[in-house]
MMTF fields as JSON, N, C-alpha, C and O atoms, coordinates in Angstrom:
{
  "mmtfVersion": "1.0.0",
  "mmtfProducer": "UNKNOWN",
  "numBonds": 359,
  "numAtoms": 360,
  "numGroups": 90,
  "numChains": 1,
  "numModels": 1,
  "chainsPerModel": [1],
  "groupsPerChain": [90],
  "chainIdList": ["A"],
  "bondAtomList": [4, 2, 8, 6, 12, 10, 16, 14, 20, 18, 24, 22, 28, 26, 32, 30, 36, 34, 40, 38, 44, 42, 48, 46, 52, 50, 56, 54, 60, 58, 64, 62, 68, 66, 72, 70, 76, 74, 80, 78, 84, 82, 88, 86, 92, 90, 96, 94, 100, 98, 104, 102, 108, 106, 112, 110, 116, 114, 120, 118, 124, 122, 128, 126, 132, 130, 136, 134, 140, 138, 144, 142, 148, 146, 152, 150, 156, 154, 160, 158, 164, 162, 168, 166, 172, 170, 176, 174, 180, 178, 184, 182, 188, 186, 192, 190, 196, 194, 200, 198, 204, 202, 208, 206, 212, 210, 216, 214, 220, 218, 224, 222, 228, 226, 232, 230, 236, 234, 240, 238, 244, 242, 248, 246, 252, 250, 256, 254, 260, 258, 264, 262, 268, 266, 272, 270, 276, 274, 280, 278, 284, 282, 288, 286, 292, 290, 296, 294, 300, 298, 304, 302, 308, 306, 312, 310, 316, 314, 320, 318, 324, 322, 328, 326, 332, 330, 336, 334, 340, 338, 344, 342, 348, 346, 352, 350, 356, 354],
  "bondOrderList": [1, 1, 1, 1, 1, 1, 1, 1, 1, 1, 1, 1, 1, 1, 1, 1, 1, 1, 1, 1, 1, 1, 1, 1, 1, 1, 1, 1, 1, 1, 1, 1, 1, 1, 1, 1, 1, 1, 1, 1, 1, 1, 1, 1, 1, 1, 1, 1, 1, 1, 1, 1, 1, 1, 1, 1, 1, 1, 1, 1, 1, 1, 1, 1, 1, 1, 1, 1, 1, 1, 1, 1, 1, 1, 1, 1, 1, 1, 1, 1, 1, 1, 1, 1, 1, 1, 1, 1, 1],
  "groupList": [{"groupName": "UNK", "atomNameList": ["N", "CA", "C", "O"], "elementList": ["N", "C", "C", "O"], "formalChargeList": [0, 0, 0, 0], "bondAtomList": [1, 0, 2, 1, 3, 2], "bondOrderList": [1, 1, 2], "singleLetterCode": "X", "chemCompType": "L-PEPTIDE LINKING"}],
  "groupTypeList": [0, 0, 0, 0, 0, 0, 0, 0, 0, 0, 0, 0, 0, 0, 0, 0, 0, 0, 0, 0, 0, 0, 0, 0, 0, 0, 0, 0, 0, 0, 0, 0, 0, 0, 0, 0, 0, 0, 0, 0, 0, 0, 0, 0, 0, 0, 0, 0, 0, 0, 0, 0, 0, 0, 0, 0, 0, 0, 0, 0, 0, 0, 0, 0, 0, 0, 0, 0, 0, 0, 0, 0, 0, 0, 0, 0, 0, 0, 0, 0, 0, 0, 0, 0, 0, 0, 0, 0, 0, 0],
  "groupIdList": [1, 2, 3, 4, 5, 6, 7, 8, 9, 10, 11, 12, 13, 14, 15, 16, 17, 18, 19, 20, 21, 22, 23, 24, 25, 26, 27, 28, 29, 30, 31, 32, 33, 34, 35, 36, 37, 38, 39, 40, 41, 42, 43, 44, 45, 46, 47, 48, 49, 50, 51, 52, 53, 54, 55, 56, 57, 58, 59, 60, 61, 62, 63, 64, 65, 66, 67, 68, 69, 70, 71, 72, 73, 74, 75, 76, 77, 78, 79, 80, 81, 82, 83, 84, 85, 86, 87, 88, 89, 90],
  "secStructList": [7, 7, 7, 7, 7, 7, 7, 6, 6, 6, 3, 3, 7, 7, 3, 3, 3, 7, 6, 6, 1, 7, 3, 3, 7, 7, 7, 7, 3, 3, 6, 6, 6, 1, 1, 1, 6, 6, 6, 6, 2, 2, 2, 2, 2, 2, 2, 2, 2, 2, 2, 2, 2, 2, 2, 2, 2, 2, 6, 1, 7, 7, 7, 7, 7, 7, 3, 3, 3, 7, 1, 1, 6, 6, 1, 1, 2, 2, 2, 2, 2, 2, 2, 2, 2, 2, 2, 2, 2, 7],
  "xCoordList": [0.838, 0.0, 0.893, 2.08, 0.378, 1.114, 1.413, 0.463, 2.052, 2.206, 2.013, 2.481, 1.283, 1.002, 2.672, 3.627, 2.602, 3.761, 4.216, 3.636, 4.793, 4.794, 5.606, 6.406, 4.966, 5.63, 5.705, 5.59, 5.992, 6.282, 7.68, 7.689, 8.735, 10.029, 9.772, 10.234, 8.876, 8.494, 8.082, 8.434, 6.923, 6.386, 6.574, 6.686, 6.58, 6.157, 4.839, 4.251, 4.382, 2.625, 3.196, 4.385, 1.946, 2.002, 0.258, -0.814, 0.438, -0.902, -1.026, -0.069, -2.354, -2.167, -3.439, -4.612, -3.1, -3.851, -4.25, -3.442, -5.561, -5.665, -6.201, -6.982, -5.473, -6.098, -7.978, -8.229, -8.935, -10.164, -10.386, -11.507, -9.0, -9.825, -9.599, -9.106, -10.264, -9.812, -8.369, -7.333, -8.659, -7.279, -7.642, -8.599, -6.341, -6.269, -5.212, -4.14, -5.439, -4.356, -4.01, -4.644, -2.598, -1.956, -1.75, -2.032, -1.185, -1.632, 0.724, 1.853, 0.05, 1.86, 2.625, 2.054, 3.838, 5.301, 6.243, 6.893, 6.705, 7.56, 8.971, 9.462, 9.295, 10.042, 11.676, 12.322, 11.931, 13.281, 13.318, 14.323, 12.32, 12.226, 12.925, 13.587, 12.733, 12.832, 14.218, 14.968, 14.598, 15.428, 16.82, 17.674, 16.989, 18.514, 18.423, 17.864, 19.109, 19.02, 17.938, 18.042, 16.932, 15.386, 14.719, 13.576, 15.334, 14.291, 13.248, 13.158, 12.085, 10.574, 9.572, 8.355, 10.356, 9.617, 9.617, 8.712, 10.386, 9.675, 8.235, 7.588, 7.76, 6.537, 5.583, 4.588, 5.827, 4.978, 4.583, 3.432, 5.843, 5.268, 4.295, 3.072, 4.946, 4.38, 3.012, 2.451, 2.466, 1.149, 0.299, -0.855, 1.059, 0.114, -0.251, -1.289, 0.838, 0.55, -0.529, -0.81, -1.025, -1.494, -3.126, -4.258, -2.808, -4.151, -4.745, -5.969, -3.543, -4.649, -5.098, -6.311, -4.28, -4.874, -5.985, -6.412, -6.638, -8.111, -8.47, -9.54, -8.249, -9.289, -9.922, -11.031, -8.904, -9.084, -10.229, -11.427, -10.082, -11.159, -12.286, -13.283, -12.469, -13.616, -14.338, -15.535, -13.627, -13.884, -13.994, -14.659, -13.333, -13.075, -12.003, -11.249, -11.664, -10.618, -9.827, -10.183, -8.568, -7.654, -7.513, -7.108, -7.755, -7.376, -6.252, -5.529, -5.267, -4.622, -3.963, -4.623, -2.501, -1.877, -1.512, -0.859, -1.996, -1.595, 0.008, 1.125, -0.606, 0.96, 0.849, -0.237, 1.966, 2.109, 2.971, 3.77, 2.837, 3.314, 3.554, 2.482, 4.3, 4.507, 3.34, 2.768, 2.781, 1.731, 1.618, 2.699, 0.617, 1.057, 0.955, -0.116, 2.173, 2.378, 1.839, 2.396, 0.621, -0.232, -1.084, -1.755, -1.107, -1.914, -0.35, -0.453, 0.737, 1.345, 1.411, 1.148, 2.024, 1.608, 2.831, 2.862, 3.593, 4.612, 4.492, 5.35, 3.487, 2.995, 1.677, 1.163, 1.219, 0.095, 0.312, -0.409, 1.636, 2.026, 2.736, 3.036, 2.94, 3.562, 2.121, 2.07, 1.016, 0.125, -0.806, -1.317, -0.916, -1.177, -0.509, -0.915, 1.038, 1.815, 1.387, 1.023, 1.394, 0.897, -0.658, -0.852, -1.488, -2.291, -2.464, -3.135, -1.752, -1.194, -0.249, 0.118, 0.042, 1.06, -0.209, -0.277, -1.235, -1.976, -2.474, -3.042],
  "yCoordList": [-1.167, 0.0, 1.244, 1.207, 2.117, 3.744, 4.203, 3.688, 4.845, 6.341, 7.495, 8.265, 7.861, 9.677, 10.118, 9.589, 11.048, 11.813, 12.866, 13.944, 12.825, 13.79, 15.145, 15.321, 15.944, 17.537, 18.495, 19.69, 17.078, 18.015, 18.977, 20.128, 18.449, 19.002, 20.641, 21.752, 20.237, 21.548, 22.783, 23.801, 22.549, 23.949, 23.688, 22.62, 25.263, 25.629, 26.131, 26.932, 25.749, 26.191, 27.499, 27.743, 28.492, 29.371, 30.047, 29.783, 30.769, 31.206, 32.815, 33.59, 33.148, 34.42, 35.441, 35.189, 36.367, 36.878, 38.733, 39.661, 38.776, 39.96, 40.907, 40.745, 41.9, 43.539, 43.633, 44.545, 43.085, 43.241, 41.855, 41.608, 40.996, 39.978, 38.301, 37.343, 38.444, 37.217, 36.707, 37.298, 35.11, 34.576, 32.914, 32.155, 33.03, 32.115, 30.764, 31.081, 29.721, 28.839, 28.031, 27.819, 27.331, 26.732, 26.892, 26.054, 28.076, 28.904, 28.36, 28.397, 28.049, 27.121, 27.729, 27.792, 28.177, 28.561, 27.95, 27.462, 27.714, 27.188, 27.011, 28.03, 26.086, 26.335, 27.23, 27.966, 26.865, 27.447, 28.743, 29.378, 29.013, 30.906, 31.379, 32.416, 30.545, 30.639, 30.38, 30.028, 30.654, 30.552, 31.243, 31.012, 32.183, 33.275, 34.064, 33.824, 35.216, 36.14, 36.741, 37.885, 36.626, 37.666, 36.308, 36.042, 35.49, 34.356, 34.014, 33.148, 34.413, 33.896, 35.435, 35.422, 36.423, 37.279, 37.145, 37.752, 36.536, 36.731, 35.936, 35.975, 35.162, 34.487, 35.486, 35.357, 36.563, 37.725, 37.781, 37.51, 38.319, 38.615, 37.163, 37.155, 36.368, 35.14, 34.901, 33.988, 35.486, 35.022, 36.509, 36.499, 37.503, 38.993, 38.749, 39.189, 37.857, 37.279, 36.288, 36.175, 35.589, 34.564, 35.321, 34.966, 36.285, 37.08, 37.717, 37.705, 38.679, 39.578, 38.614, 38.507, 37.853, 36.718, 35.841, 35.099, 35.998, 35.11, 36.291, 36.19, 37.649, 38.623, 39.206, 39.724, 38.98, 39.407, 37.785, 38.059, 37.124, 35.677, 36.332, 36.328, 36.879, 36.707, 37.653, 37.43, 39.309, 40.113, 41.375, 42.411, 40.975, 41.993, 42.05, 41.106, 43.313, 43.789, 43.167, 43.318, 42.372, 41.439, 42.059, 43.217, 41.505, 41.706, 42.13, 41.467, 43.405, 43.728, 42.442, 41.743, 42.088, 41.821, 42.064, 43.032, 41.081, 41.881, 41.103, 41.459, 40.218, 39.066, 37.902, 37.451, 37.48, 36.172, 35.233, 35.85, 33.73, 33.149, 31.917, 31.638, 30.994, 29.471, 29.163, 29.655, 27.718, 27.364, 26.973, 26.449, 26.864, 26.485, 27.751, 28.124, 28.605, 29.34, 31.145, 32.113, 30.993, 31.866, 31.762, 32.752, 30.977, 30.257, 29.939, 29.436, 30.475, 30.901, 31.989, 33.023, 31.815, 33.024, 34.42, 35.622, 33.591, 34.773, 35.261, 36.105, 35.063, 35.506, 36.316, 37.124, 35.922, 36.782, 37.87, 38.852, 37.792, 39.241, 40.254, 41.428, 39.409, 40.336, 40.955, 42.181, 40.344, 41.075, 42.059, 43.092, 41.352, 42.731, 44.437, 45.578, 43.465, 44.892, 45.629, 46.796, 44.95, 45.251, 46.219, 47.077, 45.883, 46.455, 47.995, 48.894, 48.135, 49.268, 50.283, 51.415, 49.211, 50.636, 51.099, 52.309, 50.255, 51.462, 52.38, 53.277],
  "zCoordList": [0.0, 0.0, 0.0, 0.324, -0.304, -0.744, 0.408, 0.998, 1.337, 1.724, 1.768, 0.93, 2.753, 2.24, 2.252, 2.821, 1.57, 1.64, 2.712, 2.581, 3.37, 4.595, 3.941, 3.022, 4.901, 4.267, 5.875, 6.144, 6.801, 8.426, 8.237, 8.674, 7.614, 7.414, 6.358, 6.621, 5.14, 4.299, 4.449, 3.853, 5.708, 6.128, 7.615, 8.218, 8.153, 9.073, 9.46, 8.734, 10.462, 11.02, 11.449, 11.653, 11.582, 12.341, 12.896, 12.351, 13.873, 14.588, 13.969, 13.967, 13.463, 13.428, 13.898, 13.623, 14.484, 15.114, 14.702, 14.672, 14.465, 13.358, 14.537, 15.475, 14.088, 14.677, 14.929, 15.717, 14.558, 14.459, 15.755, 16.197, 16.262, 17.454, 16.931, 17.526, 15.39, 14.764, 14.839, 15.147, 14.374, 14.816, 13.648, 13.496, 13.113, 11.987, 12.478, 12.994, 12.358, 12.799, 11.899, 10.865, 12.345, 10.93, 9.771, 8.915, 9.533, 8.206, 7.944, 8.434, 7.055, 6.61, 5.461, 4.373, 5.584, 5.193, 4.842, 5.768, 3.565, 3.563, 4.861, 5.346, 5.132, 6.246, 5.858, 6.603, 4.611, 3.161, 3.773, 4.092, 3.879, 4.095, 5.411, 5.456, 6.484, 8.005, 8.117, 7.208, 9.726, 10.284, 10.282, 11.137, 9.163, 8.845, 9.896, 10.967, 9.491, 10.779, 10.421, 10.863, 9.859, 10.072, 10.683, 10.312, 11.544, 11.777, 11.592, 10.722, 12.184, 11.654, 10.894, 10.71, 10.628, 10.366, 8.727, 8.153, 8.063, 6.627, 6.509, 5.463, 7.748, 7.563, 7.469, 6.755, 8.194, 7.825, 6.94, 6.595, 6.066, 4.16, 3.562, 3.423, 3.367, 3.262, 3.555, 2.948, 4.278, 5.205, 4.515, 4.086, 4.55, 4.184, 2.784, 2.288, 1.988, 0.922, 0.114, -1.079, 1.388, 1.178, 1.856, 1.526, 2.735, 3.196, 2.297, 2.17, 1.184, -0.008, -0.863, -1.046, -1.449, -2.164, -2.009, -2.893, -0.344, 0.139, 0.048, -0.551, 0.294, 0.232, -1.18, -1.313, -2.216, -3.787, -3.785, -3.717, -3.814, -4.202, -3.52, -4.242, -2.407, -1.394, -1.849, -2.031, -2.228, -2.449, -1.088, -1.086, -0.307, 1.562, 1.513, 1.278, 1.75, 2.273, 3.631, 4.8, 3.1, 4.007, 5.382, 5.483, 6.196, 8.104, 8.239, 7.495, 9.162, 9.837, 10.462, 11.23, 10.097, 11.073, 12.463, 12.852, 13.218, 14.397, 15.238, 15.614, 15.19, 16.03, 15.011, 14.648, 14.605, 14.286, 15.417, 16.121, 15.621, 16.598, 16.09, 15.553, 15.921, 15.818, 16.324, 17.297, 15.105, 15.94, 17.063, 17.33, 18.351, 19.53, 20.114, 20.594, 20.125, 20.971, 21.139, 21.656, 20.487, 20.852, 22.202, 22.496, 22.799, 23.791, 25.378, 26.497, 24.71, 25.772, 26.2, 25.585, 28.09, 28.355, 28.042, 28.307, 27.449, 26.723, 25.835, 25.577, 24.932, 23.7, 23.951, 23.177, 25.234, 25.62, 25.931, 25.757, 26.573, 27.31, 26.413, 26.632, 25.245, 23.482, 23.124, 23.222, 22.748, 22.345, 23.058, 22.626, 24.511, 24.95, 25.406, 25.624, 25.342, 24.815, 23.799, 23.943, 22.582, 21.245, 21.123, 20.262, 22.033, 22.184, 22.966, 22.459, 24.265, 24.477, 23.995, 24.313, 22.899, 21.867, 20.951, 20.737, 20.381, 19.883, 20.471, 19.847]
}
């Protein structure tokens, strides 16, 4: 019998959490992109990328980034205490 093909090594998950409250999970990155010295922030582009592109199909104007986080670790409490920083800077 066949094999699925695994692609755990290919992408990275990530959590994302939009300025309006919403929050998107597992939204996946090539992993190629990650880890240089801009470590996980080109997932940014990647993901804002992949946001106008559901918003041009849908026809709405794409959500505000607000935090991105490895998946998982939006739901820590160190990442909690990043966004509600984040929130007192607006």
């Amino acid at each position: 019998m066949a094999r699925k093909k695994t692609i755990a090594g290919e992408f990275a998950l990530f959590d994302v959490l939009y300025e309006d409250g919403s929050r998107r999970s597992n939204r996946r990155v090539p992993a190629e992109l990650l880890g240089g010295l801009d470590g996980d922030e080109p997932a940014r582009a990647v993901i804002e990328g992949q946001d106008r592109e559901i918003a041009e199909r849908s026809g709405q104007p794409p959500n505000r980034i607000k935090l991105i986080a490895r998946a998982g670790e939006l739901d820590s409490p160190r990442t909690a205490k990043k966004a509600w920083k984040a929130d007192a800077a607006d």
